[in-house]
C-alpha positions as a Markdown table, in Angstrom:
| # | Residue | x | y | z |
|---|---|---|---|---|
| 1 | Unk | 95.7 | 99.4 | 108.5 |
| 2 | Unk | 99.1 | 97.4 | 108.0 |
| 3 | Unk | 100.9 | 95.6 | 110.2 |
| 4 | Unk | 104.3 | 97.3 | 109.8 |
| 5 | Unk | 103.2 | 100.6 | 108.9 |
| 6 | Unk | 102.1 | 103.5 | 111.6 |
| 7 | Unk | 102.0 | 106.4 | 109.3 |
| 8 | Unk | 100.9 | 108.8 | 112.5 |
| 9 | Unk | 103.9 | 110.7 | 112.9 |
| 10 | Unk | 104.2 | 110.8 | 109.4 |
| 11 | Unk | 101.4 | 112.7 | 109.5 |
| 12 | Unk | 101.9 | 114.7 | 112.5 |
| 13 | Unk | 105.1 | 116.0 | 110.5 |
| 14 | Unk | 103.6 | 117.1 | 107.4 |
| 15 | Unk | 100.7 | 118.2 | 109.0 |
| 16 | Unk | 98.4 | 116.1 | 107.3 |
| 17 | Unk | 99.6 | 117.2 | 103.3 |
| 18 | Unk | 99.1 | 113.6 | 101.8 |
| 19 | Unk | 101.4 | 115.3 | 99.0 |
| 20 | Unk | 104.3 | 115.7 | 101.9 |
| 21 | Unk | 103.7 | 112.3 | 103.1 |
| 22 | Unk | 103.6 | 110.7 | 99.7 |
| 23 | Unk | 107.1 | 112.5 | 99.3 |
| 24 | Unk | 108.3 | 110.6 | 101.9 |
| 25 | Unk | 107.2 | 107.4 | 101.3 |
| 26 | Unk | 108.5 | 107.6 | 97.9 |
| 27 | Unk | 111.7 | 108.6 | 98.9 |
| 28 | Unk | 112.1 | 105.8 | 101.6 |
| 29 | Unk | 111.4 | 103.5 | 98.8 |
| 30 | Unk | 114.1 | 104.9 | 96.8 |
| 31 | Unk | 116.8 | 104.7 | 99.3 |
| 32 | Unk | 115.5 | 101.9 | 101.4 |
| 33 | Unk | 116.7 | 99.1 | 99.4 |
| 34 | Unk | 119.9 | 100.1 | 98.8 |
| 35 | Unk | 120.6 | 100.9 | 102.7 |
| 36 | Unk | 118.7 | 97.1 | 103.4 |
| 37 | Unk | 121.5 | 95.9 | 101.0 |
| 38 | Unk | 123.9 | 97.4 | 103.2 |
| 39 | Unk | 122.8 | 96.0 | 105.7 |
| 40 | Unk | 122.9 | 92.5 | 104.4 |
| 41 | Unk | 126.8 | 92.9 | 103.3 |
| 42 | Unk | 127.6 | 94.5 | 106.5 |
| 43 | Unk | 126.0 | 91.1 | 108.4 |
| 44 | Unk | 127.6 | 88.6 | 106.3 |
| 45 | Unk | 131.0 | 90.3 | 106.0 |
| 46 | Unk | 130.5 | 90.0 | 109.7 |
| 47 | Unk | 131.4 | 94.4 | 109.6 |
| 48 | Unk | 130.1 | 95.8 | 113.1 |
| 49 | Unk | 131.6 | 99.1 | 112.0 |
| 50 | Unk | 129.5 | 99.1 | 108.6 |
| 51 | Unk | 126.6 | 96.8 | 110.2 |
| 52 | Unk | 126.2 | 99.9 | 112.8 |
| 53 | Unk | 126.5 | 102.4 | 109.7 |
| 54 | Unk | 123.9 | 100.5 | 107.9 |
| 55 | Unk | 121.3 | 100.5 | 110.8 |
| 56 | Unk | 122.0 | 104.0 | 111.7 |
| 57 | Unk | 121.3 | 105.3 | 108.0 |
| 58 | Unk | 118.3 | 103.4 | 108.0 |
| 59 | Unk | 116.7 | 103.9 | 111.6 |
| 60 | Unk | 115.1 | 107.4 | 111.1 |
| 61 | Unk | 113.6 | 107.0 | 107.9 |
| 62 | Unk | 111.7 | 103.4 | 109.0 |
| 63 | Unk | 110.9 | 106.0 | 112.5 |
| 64 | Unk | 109.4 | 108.0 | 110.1 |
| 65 | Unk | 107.1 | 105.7 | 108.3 |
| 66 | Unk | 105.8 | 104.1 | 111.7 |
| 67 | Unk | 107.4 | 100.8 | 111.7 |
| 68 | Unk | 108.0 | 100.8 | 115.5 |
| 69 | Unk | 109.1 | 96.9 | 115.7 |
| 70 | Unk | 111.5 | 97.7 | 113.1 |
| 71 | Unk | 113.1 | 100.7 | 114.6 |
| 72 | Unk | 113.7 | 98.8 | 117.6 |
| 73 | Unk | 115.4 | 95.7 | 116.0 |
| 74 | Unk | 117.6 | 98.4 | 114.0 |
| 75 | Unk | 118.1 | 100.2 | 117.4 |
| 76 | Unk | 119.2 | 96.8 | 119.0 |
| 77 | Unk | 121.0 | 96.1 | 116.2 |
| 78 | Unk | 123.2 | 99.4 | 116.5 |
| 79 | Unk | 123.6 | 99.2 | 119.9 |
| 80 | Unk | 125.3 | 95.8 | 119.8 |
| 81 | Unk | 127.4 | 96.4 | 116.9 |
| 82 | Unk | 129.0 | 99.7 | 118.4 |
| 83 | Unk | 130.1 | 97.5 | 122.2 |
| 84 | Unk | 133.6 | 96.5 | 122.6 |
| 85 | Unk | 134.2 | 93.9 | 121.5 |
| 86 | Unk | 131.3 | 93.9 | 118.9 |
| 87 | Unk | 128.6 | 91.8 | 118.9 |
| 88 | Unk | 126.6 | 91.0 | 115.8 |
| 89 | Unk | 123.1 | 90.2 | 115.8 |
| 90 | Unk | 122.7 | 88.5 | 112.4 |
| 91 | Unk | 119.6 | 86.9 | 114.1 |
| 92 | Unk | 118.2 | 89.9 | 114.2 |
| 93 | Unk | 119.1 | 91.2 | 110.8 |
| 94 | Unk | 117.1 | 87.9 | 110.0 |
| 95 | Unk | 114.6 | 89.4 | 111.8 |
| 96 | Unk | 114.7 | 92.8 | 110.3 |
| 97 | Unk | 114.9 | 92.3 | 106.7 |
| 98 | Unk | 111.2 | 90.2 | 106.1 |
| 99 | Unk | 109.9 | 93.3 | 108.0 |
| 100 | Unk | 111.6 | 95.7 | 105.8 |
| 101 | Unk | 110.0 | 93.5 | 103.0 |
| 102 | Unk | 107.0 | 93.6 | 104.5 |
| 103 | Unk | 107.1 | 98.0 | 104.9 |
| 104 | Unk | 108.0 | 98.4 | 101.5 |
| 105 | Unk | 105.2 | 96.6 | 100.3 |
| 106 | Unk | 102.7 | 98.3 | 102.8 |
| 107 | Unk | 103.9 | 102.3 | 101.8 |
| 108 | Unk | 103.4 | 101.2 | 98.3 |
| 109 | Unk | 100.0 | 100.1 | 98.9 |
| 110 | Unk | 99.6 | 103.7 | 100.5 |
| 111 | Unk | 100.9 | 105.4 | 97.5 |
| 112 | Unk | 98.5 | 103.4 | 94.9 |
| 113 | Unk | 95.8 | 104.4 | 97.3 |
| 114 | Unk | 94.5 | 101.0 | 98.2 |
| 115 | Unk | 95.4 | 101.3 | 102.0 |
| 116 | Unk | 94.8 | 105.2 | 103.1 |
| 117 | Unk | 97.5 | 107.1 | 104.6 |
């Protein structure tokens, strides 16, 4: 399988209706750019508030499609933004976003059926 994608719980959740999980996937692709976008502002406006927004928004959905690395570099992410004083971990956004890339491209290869759920 993928290196980024996990689609176990996925599967767990929709107790194994391809259907259901294929309704998922397609709806993390909808929204996923838009929050990664987010993201990306939030970093280079240097927002903590919106950079924690941004991660927290995104963090469930990338749970649910199994990209574990990811989840913890949002996780971290969060965590930092929301101390006082802030601290932003742009490196890790620069982490994060290639592997975002990388998800997106995996869960579409799921939905054409070239890589099997």
């Amino acid at each position: 399988m993928a290196l980024h994608v996990d689609l176990g719980f996925l599967r767990r959740i929709c107790k194994g209706d391809h259907a259901r999980m294929a309704e998922f996937i397609r709806a993390y692709l909808t929204t996923a750019p838009r929050l990664y976008e987010d993201l990306t502002e939030a970093a280079q406006r240097g927002d903590a508030k919106a950079l924690s927004a941004a991660t927290h928004d995104l963090r469930p959905q990338v749970h649910y499609m199994g990209a574990h690395r990811l989840a913890e570099l949002l996780e971290t992410i969060d965590q930092q933004a929301r101390l006082e004083p802030p601290v932003l971990r742009i490196d890790l956004v620069d982490l994060a976003l290639p592997i975002g890339g990388a998800l997106s491209v995996e869960l579409h290869e799921v939905l054409e059926g070239s890589v099997r759920p």
